[in-house]
VOLUMDREN-791737 format. One line per field, with one value per residue: residue number from 1; chain; z, y, x of N, C-alpha, C in turn. Coordinates in Angstrom, 1 decimal, padded with zeros to 4 digits. Layout:
residues N
k: c(NUM ...)
c: c(A ...)
n.c3: c(Z ...)
n.c2: c(Y ...)
n.c1: c(X ...)
ca.c3: c(Z ...)
ca.c2: c(Y ...)
ca.c1: c(X ...)
c.c3: c(Z ...)
c.c2: c(Y ...)
c.c1: c(X ...)
This chain:
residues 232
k: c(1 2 3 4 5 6 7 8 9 10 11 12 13 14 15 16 17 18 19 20 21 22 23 24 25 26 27 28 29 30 31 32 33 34 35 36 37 38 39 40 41 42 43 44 45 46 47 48 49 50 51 52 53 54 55 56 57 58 59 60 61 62 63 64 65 66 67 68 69 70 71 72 73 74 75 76 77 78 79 80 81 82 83 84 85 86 87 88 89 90 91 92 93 94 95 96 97 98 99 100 101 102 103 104 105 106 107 108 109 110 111 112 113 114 115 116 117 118 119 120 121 122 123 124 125 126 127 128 129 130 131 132 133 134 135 136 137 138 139 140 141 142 143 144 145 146 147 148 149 150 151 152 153 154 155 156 157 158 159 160 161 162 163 164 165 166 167 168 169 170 171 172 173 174 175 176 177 178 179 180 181 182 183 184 185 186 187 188 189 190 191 192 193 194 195 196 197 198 199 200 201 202 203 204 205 206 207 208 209 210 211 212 213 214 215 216 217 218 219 220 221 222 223 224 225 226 227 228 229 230 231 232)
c: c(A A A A A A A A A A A A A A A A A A A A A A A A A A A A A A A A A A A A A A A A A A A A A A A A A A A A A A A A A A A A A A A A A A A A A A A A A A A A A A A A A A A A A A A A A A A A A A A A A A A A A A A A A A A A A A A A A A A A A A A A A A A A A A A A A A A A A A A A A A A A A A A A A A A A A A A A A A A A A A A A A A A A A A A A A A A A A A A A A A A A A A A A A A A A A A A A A A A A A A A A A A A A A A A A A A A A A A A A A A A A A A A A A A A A A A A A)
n.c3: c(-007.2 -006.5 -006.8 -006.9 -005.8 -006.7 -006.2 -008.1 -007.6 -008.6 -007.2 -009.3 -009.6 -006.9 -007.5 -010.0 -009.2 -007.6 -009.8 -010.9 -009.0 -008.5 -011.0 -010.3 -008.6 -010.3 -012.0 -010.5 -008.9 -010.4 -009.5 -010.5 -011.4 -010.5 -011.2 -010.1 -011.7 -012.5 -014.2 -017.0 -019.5 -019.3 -016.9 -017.9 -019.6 -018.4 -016.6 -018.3 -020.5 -019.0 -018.2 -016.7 -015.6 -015.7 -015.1 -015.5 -013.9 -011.7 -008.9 -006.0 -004.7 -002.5 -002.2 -003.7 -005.7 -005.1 -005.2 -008.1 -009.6 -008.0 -008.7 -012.0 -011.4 -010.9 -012.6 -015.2 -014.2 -012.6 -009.6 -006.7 -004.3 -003.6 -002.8 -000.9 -002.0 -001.4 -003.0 -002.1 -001.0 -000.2 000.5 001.1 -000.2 001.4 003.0 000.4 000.0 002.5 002.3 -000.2 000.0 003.2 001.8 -000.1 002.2 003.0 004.2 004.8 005.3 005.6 007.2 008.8 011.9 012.3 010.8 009.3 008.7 006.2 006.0 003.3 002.8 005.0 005.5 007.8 009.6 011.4 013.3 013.2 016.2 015.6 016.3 018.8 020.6 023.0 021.4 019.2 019.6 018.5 016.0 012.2 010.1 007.1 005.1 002.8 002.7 002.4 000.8 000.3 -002.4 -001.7 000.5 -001.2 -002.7 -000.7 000.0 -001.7 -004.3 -004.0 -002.2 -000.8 000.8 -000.3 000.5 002.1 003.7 006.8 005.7 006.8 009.0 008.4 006.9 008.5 010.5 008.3 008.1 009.9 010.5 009.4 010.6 009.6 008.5 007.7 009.5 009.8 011.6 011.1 013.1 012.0 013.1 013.6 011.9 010.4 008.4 006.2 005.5 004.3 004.8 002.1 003.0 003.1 001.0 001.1 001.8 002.8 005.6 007.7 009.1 012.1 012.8 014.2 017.4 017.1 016.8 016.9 014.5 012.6 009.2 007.5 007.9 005.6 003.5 002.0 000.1 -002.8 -004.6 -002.6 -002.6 -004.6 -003.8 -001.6 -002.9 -004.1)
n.c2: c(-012.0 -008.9 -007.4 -005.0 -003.6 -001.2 001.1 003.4 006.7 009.6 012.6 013.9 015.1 014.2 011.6 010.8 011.8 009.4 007.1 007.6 006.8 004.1 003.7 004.3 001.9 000.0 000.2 000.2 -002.0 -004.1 -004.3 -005.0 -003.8 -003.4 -001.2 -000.5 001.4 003.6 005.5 005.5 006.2 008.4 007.3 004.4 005.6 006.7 005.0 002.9 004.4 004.7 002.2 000.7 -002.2 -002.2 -002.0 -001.9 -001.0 -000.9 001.7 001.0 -001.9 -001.2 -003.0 -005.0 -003.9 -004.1 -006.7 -007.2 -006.2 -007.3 -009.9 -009.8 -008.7 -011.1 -012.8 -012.0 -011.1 -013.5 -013.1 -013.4 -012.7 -010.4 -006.6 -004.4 -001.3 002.2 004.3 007.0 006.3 006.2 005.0 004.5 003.8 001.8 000.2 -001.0 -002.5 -004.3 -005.8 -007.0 -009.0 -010.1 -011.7 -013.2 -014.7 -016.1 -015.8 -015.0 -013.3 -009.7 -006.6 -003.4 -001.8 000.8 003.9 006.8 010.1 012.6 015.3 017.4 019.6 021.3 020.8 019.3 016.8 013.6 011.2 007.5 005.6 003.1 000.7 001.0 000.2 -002.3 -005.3 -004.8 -004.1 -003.7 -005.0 -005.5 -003.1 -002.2 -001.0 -001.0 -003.8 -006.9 -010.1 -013.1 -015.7 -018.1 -017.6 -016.0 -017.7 -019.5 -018.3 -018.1 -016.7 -014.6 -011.6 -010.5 -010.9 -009.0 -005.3 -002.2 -001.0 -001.3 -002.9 -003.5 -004.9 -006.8 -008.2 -009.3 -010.8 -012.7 -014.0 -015.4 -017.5 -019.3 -021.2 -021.7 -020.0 -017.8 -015.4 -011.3 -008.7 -005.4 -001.9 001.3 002.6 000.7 000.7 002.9 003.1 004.3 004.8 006.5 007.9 009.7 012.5 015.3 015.4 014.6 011.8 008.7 008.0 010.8 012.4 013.4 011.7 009.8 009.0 010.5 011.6 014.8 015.1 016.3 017.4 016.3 014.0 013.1 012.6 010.9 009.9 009.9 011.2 013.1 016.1 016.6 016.1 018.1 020.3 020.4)
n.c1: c(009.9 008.2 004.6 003.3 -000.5 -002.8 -005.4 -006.9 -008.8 -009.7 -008.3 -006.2 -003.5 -001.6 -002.5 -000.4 001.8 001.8 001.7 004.5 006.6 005.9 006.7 009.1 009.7 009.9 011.8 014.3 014.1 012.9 009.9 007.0 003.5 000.0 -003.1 -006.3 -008.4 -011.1 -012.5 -012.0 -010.8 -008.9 -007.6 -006.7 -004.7 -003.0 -001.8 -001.1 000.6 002.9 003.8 002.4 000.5 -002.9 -006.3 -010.0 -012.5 -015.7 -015.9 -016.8 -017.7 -014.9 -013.1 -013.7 -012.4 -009.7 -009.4 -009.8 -007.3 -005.2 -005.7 -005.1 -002.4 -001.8 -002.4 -001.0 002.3 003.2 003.9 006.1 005.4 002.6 002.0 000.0 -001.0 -002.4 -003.5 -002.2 -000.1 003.5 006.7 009.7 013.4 014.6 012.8 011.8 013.8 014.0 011.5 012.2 014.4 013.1 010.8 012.3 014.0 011.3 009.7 006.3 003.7 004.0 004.2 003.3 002.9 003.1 003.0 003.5 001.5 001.0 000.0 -000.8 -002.3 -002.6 000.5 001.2 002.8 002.5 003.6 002.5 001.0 000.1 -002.8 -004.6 -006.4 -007.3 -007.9 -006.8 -004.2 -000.9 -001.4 -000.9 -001.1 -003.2 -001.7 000.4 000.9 002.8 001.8 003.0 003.3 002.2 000.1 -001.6 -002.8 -003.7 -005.5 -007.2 -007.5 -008.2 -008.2 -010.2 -013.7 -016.7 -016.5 -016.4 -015.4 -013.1 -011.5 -009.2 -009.0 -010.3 -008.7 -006.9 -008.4 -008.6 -006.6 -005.8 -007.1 -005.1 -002.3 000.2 001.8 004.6 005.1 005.6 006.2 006.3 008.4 008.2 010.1 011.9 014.1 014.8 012.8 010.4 006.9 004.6 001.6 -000.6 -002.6 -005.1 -007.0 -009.4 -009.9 -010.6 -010.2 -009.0 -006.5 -007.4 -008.8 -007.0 -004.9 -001.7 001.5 003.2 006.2 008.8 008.7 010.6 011.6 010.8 012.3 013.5 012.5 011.8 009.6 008.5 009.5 007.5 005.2 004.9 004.7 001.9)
ca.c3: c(-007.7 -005.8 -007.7 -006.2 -006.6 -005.9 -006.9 -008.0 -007.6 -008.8 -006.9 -009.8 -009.7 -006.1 -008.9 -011.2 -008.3 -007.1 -010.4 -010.7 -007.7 -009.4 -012.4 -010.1 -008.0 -011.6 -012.9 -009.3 -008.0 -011.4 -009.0 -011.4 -010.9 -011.4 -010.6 -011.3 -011.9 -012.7 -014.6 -018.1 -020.7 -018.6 -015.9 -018.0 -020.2 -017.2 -016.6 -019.4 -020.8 -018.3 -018.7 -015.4 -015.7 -016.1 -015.0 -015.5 -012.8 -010.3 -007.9 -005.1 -003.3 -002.5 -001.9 -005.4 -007.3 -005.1 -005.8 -009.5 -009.3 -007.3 -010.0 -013.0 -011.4 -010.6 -014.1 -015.2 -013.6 -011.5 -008.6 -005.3 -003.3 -003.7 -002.2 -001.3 -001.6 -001.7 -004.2 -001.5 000.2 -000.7 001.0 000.8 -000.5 002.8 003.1 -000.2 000.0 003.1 001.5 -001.3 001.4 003.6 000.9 -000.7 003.5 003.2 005.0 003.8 005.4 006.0 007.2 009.6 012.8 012.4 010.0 009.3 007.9 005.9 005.1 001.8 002.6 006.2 005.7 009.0 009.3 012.2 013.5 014.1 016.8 015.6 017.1 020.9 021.3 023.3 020.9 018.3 020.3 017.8 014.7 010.9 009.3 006.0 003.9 002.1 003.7 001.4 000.8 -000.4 -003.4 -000.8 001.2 -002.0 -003.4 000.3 000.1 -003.4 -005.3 -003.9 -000.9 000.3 000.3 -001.0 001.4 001.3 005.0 007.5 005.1 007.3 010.3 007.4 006.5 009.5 010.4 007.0 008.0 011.6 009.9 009.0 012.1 009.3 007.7 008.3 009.8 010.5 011.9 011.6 013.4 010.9 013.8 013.9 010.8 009.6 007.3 005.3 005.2 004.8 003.9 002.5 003.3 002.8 -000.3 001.3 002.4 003.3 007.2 007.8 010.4 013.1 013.4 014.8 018.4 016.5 017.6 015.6 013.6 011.2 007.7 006.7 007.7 004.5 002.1 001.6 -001.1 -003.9 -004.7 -001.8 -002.9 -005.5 -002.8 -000.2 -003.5 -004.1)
ca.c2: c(-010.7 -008.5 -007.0 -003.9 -003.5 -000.4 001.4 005.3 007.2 011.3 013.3 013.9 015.4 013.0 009.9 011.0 011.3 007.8 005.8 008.0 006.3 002.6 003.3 004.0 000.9 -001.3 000.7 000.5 -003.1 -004.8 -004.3 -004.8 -002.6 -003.4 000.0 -000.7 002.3 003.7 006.7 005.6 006.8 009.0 006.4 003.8 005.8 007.4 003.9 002.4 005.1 004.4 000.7 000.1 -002.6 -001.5 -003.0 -001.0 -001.9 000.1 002.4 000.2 -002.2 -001.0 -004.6 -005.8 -003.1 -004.4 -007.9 -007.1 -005.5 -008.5 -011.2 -009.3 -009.0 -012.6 -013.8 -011.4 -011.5 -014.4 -012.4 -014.5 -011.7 -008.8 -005.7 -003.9 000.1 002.8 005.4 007.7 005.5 006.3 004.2 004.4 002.4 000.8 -001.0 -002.3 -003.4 -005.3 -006.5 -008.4 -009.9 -011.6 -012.3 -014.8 -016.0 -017.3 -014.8 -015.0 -012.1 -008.8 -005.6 -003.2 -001.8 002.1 004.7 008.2 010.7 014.1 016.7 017.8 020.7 021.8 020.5 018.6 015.7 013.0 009.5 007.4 004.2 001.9 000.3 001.3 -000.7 -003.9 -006.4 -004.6 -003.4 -004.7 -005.7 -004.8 -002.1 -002.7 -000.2 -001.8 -005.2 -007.9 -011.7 -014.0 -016.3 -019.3 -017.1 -015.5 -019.2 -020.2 -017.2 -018.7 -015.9 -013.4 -010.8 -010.2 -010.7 -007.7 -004.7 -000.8 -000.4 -002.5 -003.9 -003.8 -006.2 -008.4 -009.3 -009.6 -011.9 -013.7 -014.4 -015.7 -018.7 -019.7 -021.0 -022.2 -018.4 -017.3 -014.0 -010.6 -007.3 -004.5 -000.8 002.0 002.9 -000.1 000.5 004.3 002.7 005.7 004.5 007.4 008.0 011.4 013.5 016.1 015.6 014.2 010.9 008.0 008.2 011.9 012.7 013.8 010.5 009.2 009.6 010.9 012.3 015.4 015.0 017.0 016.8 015.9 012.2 011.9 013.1 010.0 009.4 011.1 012.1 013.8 017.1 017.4 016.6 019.6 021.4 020.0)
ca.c1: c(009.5 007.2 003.6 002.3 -001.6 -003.6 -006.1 -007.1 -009.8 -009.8 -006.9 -005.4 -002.4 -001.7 -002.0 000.2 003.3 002.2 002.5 005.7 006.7 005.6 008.0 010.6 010.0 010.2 013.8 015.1 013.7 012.2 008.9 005.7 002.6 -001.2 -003.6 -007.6 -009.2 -012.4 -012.6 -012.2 -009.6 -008.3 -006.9 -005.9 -003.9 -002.1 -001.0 -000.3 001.3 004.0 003.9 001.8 -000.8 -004.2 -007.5 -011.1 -013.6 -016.4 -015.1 -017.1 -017.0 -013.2 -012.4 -014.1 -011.6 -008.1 -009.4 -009.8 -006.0 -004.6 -005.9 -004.7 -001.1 -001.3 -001.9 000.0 003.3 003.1 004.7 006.2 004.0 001.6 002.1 -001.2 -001.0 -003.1 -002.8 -001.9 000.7 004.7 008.1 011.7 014.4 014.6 011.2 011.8 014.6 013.7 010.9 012.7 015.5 012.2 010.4 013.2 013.9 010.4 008.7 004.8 003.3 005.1 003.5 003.8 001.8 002.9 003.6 003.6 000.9 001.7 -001.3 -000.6 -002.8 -001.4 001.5 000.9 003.6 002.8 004.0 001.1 001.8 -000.9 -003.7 -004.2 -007.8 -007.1 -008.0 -005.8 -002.9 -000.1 -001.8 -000.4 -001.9 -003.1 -001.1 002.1 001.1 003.1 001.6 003.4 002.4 001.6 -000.6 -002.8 -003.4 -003.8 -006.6 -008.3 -006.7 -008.9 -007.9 -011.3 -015.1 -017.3 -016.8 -015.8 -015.3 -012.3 -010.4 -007.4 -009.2 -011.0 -007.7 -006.3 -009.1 -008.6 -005.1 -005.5 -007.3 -004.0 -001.1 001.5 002.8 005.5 004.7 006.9 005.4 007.4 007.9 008.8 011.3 013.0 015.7 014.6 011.8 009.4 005.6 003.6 000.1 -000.9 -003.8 -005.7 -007.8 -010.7 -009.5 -011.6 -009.8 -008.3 -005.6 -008.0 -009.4 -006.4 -003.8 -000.7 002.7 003.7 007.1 009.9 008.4 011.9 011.9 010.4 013.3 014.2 011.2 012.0 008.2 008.3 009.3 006.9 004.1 004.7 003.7 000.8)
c.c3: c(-007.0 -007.2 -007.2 -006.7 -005.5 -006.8 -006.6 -008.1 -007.2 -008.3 -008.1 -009.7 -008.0 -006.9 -010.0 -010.5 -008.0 -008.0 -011.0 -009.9 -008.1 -010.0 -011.7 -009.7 -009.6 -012.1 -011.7 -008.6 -008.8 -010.2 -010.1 -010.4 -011.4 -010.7 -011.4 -010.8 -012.3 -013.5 -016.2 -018.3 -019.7 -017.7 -016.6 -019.1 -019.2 -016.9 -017.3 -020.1 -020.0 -017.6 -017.0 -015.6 -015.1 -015.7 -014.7 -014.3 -011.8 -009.8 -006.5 -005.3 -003.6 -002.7 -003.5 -006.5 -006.4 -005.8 -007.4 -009.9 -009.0 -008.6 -011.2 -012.7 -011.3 -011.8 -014.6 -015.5 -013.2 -010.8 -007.6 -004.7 -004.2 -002.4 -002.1 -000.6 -001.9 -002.5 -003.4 -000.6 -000.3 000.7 000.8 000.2 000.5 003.0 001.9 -000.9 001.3 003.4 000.8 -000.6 002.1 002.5 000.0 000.9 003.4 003.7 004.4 004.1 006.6 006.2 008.4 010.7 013.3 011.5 009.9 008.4 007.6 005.2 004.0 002.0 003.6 006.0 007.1 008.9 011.6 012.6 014.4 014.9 016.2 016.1 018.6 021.5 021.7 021.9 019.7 018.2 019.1 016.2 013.7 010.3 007.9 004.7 003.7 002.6 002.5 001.9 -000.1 -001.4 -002.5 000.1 000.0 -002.2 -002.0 000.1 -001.2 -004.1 -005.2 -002.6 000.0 -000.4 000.2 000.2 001.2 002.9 005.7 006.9 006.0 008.4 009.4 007.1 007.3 010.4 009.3 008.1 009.1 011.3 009.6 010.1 011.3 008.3 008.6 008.3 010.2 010.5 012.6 012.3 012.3 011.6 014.1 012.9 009.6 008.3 007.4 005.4 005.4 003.7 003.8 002.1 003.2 001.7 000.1 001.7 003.1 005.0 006.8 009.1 011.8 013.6 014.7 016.0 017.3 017.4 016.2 015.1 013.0 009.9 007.1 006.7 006.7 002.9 001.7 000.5 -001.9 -004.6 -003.6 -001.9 -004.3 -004.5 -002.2 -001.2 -004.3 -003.6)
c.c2: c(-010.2 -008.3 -006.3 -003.9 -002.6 -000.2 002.8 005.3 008.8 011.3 013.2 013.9 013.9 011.6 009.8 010.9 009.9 006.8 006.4 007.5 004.6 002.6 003.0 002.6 -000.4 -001.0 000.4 -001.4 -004.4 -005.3 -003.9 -004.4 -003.1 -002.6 -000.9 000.4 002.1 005.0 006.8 005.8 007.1 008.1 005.6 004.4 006.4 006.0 003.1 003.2 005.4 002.9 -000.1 -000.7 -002.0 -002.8 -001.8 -001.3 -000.4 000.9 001.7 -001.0 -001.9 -002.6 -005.1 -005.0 -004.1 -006.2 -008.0 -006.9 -006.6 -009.9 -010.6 -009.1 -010.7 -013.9 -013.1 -011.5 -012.7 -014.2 -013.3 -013.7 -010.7 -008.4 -004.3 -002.1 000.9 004.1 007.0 007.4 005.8 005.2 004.7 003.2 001.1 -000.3 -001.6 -003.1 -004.6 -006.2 -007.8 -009.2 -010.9 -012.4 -013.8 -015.4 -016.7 -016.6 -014.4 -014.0 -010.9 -007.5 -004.6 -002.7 -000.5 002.5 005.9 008.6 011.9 014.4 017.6 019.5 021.7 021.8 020.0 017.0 014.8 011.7 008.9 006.0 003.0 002.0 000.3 000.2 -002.1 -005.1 -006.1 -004.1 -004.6 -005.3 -005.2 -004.3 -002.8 -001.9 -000.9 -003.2 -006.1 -009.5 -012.3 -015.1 -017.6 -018.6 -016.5 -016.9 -019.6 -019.1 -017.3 -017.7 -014.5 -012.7 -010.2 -010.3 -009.0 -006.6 -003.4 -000.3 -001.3 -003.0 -004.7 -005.1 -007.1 -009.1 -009.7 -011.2 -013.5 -014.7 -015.3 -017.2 -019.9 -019.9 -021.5 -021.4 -018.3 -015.5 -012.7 -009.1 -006.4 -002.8 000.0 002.8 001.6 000.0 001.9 003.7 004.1 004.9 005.7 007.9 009.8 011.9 014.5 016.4 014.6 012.8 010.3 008.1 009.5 011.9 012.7 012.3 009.5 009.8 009.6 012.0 013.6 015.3 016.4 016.4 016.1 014.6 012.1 011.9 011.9 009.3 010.7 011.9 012.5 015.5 017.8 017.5 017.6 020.6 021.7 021.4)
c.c1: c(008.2 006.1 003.4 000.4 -002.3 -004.7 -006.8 -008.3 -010.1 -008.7 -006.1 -003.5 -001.6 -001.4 -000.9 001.5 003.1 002.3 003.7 006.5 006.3 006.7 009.1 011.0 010.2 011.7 014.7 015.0 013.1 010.6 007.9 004.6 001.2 -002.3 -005.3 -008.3 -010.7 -013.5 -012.3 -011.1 -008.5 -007.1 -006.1 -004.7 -002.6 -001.3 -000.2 000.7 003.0 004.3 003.7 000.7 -002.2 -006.0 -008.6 -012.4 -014.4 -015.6 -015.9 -018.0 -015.3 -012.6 -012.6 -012.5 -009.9 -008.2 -009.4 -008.2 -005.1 -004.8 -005.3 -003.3 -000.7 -001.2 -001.2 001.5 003.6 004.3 005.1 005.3 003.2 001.8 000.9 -000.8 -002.1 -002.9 -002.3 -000.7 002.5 005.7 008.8 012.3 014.5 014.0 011.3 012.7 014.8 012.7 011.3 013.5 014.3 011.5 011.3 013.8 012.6 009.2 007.3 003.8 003.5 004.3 004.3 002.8 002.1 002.9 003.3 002.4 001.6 000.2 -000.9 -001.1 -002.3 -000.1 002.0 001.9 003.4 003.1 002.3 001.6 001.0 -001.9 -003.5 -005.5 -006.9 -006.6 -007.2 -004.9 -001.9 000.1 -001.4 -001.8 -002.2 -002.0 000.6 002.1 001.4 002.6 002.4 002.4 001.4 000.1 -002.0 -003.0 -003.8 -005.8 -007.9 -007.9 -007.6 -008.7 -009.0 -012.9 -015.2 -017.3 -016.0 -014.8 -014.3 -011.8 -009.3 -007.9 -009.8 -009.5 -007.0 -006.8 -009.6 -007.5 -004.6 -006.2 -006.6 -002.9 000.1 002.3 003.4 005.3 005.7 006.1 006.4 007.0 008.7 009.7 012.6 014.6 015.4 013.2 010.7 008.5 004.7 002.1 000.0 -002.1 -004.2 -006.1 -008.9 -011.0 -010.6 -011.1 -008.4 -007.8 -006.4 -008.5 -008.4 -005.3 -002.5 000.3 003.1 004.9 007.7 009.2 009.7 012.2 011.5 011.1 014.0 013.7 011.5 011.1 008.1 008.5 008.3 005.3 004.0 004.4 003.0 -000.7)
């Protein structure tokens, strides 16, 4: 059994499709959910009220709230993996159903090294390829990256020291520590796979930052919160 763990902060309406998008993955996948907010009442009743675990913590260090989030599904549930998203991050059936398939081959950490943005506000839809710099030509992104149970206990049951900034290379650099995972780095071209982050509400890294190909908004009809986003 997977765990998802993210964690909100403001965008309302935005939050409210993505643990919409939680339920489904638990009625569709028996995928459990743990969100840690920071905003009081407000948050955790949004969660619980749709029977998404719930944990109250800072809003920084970013790393302090997924680690707060990650331990709470892990006693919890006791998941075979965690699945780290961001409350802006949506999939397909696809990805998670090729999730749960490696996950029971053995496969201990699953990610990928492209995926798509959509601007909520433009309505801007593009394919991003990844890392182009040298030294990170290749590497998995952090968004939707699944660990296996062997890999968080291998990690002390914590996903990262104290930090708001790089996540994605801290754990990448966690992870490289390690030569006996079983590793699998995918493209979100190789078997129609949806991963898309969406933007335009002020986003800690906004489109512009990155080389992107432009796109058909429509690759992304295959997420069923997707037509409540474009009208946003």
């Amino acid at each position: 059994m997977i765990s998802i763990v993210s964690a909100i902060w403001q965008r309302p309406e935005l939050t409210e499709i993505f643990l919409d998008s939680l339920v489904r993955y638990r009625k569709d996948y028996g995928i459990t959910a743990v969100v840690a907010g920071s905003e009081g009442e407000s948050t955790r009743q949004a969660c619980v009220s749709r029977g998404i675990g719930y944990v109250e913590t800072p809003n920084q260090p970013l790393s302090a709230k997924f680690n707060k989030a990650s331990m709470e599904a892990w006693t919890k549930y006791k998941p075979d993996g965690l699945m780290i998203m961001g409350s802006d991050d949506f999939v397909n059936e696809r990805l998670i159903q090729h999730y749960l398939l490696n996950l029971k081959q053995g496969v201990d950490v699953l990610g990928f090294r492209d995926c798509y943005f959509y601007n909520a506000k433009t309505k801007e839809a593009v394919y991003w390829p990844g890392y182009t710099v040298p030294h990170r030509r290749g590497e998995s992104i952090g968004m939707a990256r699944l660990l296996s149970a062997k890999v968080f206990r291998r990690l002390r049951l914590r996903l990262w020291s104290e930090s708001t900034a790089g996540l994605d290379y801290l754990m990448t650099q966690r992870l490289k520590k390690y030569t006996n995972f079983k590793r699998k780095i995918l493209s979100v071209k190789d078997d129609n796979y949806i991963l898309v982050d969406i933007k335009g509400f002020g986003n800690f890294c906004e489109i512009a930052q990155y080389e992107t190909e432009p796109i058909n908004a429509e690759v992304f009809d295959t997420i069923p919160e997707f037509k409540r986003i474009i009208d946003l």
